[in-house]
C-alpha positions in Angstrom: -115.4 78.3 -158.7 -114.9 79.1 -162.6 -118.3 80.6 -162.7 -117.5 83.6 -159.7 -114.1 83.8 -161.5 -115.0 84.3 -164.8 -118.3 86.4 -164.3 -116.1 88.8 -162.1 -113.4 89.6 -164.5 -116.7 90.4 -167.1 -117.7 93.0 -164.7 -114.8 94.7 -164.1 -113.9 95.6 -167.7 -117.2 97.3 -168.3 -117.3 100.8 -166.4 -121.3 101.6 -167.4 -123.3 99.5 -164.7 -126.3 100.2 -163.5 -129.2 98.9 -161.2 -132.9 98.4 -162.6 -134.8 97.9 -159.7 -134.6 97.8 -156.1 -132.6 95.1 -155.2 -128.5 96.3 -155.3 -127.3 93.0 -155.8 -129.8 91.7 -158.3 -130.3 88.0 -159.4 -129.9 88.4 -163.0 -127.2 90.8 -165.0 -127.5 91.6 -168.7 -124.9 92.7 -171.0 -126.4 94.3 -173.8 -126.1 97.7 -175.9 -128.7 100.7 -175.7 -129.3 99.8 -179.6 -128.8 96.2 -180.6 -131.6 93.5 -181.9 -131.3 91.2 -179.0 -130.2 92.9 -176.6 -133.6 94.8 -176.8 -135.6 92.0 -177.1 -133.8 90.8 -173.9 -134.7 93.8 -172.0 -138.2 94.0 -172.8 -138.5 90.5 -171.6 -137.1 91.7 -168.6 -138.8 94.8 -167.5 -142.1 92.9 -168.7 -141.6 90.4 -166.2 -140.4 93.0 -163.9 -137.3 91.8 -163.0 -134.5 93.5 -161.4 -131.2 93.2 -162.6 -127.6 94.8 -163.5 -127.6 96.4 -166.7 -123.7 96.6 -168.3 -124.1 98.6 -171.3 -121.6 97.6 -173.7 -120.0 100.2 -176.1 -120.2 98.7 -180.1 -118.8 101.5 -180.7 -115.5 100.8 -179.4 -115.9 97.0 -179.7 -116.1 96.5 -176.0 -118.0 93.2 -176.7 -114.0 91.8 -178.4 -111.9 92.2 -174.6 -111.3 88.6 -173.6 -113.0 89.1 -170.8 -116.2 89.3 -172.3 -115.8 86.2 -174.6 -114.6 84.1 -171.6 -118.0 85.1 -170.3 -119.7 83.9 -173.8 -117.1 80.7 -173.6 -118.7 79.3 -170.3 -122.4 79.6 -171.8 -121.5 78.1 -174.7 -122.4 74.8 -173.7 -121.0 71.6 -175.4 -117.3 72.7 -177.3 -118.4 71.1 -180.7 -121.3 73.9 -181.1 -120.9 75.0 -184.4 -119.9 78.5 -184.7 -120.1 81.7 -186.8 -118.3 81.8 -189.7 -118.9 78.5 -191.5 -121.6 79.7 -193.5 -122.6 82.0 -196.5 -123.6 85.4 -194.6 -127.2 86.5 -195.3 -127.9 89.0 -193.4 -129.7 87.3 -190.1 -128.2 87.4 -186.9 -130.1 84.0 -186.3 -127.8 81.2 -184.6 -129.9 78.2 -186.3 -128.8 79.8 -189.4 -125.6 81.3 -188.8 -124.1 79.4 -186.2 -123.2 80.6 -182.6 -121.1 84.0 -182.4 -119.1 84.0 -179.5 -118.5 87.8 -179.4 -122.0 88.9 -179.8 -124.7 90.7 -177.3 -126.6 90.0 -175.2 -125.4 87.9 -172.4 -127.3 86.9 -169.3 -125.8 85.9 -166.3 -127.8 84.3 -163.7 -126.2 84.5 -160.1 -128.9 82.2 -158.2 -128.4 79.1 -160.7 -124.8 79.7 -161.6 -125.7 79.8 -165.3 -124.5 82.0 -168.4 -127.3 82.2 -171.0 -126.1 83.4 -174.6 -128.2 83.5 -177.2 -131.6 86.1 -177.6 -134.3 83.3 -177.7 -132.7 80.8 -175.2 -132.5 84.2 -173.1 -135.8 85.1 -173.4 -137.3 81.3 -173.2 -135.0 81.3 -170.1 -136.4 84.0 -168.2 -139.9 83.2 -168.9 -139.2 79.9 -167.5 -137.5 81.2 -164.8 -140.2 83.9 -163.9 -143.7 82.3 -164.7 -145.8 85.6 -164.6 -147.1 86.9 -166.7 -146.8 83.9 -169.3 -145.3 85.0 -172.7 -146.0 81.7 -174.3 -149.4 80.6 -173.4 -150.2 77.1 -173.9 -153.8 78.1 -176.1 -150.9 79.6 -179.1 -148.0 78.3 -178.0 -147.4 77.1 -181.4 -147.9 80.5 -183.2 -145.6 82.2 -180.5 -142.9 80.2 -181.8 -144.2 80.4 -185.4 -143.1 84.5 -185.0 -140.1 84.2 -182.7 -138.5 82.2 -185.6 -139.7 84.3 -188.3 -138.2 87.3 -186.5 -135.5 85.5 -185.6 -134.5 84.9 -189.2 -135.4 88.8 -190.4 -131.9 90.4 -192.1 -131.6 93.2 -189.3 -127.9 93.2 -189.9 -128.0 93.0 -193.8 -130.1 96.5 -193.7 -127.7 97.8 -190.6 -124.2 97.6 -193.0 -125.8 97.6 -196.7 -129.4 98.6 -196.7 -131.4 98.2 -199.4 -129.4 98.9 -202.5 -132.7 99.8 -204.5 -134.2 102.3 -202.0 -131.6 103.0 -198.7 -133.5 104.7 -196.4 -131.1 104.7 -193.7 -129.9 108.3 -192.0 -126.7 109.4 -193.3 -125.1 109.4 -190.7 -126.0 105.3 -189.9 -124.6 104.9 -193.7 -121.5 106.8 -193.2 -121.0 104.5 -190.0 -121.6 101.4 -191.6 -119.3 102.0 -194.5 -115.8 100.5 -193.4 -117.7 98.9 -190.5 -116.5 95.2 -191.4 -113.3 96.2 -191.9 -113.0 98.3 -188.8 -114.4 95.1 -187.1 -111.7 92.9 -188.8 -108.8 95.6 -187.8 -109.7 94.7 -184.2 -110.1 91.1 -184.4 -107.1 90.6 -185.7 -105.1 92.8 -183.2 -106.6 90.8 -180.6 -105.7 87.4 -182.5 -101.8 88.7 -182.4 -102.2 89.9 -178.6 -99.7 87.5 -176.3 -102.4 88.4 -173.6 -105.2 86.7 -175.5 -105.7 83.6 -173.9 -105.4 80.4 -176.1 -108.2 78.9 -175.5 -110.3 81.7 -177.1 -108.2 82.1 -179.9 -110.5 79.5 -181.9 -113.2 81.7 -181.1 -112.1 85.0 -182.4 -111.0 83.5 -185.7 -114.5 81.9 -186.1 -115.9 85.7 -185.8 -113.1 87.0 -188.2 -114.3 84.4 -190.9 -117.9 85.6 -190.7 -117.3 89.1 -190.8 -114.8 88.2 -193.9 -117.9 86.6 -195.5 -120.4 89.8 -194.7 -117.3 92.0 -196.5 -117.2 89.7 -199.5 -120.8 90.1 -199.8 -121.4 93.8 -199.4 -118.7 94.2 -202.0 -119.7 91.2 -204.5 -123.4 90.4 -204.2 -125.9 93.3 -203.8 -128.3 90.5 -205.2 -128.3 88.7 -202.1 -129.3 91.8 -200.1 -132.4 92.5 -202.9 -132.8 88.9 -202.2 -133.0 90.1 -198.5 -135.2 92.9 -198.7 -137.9 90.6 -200.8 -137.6 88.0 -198.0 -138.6 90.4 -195.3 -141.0 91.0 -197.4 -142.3 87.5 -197.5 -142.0 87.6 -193.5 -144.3 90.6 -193.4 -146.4 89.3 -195.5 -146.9 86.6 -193.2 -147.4 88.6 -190.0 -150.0 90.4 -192.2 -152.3 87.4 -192.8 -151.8 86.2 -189.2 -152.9 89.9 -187.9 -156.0 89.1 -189.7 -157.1 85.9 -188.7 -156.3 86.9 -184.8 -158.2 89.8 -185.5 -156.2 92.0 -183.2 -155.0 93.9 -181.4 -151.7 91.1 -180.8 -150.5 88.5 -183.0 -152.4 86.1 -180.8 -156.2 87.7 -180.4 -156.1 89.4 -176.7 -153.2 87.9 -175.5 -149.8 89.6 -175.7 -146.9 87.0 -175.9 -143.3 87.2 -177.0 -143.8 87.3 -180.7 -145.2 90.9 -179.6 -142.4 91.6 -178.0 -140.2 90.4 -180.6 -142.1 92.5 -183.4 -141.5 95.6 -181.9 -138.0 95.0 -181.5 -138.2 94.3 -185.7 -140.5 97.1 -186.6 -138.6 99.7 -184.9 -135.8 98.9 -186.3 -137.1 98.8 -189.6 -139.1 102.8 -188.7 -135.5 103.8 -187.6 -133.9 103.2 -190.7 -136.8 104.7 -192.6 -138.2 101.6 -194.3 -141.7 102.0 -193.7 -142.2 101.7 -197.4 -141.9 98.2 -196.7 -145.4 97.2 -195.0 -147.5 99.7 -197.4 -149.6 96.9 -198.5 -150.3 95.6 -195.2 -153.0 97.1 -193.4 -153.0 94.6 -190.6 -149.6 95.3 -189.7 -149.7 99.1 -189.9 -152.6 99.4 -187.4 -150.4 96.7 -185.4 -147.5 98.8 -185.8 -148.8 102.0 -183.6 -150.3 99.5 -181.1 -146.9 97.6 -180.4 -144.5 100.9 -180.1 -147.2 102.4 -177.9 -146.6 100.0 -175.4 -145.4 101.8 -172.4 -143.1 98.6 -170.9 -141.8 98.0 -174.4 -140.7 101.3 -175.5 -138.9 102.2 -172.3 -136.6 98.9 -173.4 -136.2 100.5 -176.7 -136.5 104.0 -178.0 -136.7 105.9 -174.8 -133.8 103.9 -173.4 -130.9 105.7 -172.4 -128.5 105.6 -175.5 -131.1 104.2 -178.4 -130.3 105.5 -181.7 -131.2 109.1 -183.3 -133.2 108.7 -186.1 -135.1 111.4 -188.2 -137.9 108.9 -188.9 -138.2 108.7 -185.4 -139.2 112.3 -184.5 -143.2 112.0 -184.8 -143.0 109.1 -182.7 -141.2 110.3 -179.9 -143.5 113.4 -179.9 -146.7 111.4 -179.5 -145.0 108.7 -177.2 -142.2 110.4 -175.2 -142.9 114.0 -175.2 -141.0 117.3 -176.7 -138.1 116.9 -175.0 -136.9 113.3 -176.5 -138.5 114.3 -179.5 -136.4 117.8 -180.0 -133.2 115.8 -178.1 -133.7 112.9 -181.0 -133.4 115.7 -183.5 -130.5 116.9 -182.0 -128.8 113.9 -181.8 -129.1 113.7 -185.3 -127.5 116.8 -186.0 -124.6 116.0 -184.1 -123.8 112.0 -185.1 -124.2 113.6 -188.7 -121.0 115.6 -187.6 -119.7 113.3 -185.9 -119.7 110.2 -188.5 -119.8 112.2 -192.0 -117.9 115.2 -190.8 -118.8 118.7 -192.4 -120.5 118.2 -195.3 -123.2 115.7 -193.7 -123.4 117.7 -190.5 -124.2 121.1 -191.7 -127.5 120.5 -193.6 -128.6 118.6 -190.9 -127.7 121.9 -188.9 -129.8 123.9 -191.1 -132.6 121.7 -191.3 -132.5 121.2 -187.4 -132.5 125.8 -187.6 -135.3 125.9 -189.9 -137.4 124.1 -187.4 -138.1 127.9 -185.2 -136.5 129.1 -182.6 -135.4 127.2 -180.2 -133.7 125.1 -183.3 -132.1 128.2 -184.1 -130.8 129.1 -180.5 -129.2 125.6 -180.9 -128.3 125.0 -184.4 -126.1 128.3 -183.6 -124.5 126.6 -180.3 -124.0 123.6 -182.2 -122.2 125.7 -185.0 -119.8 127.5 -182.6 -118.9 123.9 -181.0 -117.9 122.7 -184.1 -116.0 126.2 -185.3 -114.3 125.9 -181.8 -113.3 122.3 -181.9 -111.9 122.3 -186.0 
């Protein structure tokens, strides 16, 4: 059957696999990457139901998510061939597929080896597996309608207009994230475009690639032409916070929806954090409601182990203090460390050394490492 064939060659061309759970030959399998929007909202939904499943981590870094193998996998969850696609619209920073249109080489994916189904977008993921395993409900009937009032106002959030260009008026984001994201588009591009003029690259893909390539042309035309539409951006989010604000208040806590936690909590920590990772906590400081929210949704010990303590997440300096109250010293002082070395690794010398010495100043055990981190560095340049 197409399904078995095209859901094996996924699996072989990803080497990181591993097991969550007991069962070794799980129902469900989830492509995703340690830090990615949907794929974390994916995985929360998953560990919150308790579900066991195959975890493929795909590299972004390396663009594992282009092989062809991987948007064969996208291809046969597509559903109907006239679904519009990425790339036919104006980019504004959302990774929402009502706005954008369907990206065929994005994360996550969820296959589904009882039903013979491919699921591929975040919320028909997440709507899927709450259908799929009732308990406990995530969209109960009493707010249903507020549920999805949040899931689409997350949905639409710019997490990838602050990922590549930040705010232009206050950029918050480590240095080393801005070092990464500068020449990210075209990097992207680069490898689109080698796979477009790959004989291998089977034909009946090519359509899809090229749809990708004409978005991220778009996001590159606007990083370079129109840092109004990313202010725009920022003030939108804004707007959305805003909203979540008022909402807090007439619930009157501690979730969106009074006592009962649903999705929409689930996908507001995704949001938050990433907002806290980049440093843009600035932007809910005239929201009470949502800062006392804030510390209850990343304390929640099922969500964060999807998120922040997961194997992989991104290092962040504004992350520090919460990893010492929620994970301990030794993810707290590893975060910092990480820090010190992606510094190095995407902004070289001059962006890795005063992390080194702020990471030294810290006492001594930052010391002890800052000095094994320098002779790493001497050895290897």
């Amino acid at each position: 059957m197409e399904f078995e064939k095209v859901v094996s060659k996924a699996r072989e061309s990803f080497k990181s696999r591993s097991i969550i759970g007991k069962n070794p030959a799980p129902r469900f399998e989830s492509y995703h990457a340690p830090f990615s929007i949907c794929s974390e909202k994916v995985r929360c939904v998953l560990l919150i139901k308790n579900v066991d499943f195959a975890a493929y981590d795909v590299v972004l870094r390396s663009q594992e998510n282009y092989r062809p193998e991987y948007v064969a996998l996208r291809a046969l969850g597509m559903g109907r061939e006239d679904r519009e696609l990425v790339g036919g619209h104006a980019w504004t920073g959302s990774t929402s597929s009502q706005e954008m249109g369907f990206d065929p080489l994005a994360l996550p994916t969820l296959v589904d080896n009882l039903k013979k189904r491919v699921i591929v977008d975040s919320m028909q993921i997440m709507e899927y597996v709450d259908q799929e395993i009732p308990n406990p409900p995530l969209y109960p009937e009493t707010c249903k309608e507020m549920v999805e009032k949040h899931m689409e106002l997350v949905d639409r959030t710019p997490h990838a207009g602050l990922l590549y260009g930040g705010d232009p008026d206050n950029d918050t984001r480590p240095g080393f994230v801005k070092a990464f994201a500068n020449g990210l588009c075209e990097r992207q591009c680069k490898t689109l475009k080698f796979w477009l003029n790959n004989k291998t690259l089977p034909e009946e893909l090519r359509h899809l690639y090229e749809a990708k390539l004409k978005k991220f042309q778009s996001v590159n035309h606007t990083l370079t032409n129109d840092q109004h539409l990313l202010r725009s951006s920022i003030r939108g989010t804004k707007d959305i916070l805003a909203e979540l604000n008022k909402d807090l208040m007439k619930s009157g806590g501690p979730w969106i929806c009074g006592n009962h936690f649903t999705m929409a909590d689930i996908a507001w920590h995704v949001s938050l954090l990433r907002f806290l990772t980049f440093g843009c906590a600035y932007l809910w400081e005239d929201f009470p409601q949502v800062q006392s929210y804030l510390s209850q949704v990343l304390s929640h010990p099922v969500l964060k182990s999807a998120t922040y303590t997961w194997p992989g997440y991104i290092p962040s300096p504004h992350l520090t203090s919460l990893l010492y109250q929620e994970a301990g010293m030794i993810l707290s002082e590893r975060n910092r460390l990480m820090v010190v070395m992606m510094s190095f690794l995407e902004g070289g010398v001059f962006m890795g050394l005063p992390e080194l010495v702020k990471y030294a100043g810290r006492g001594s055990v930052g010391m002890l490492l800052a000095v094994m981190i320098g002779i790493m560095v001497w050895a290897t340049g």
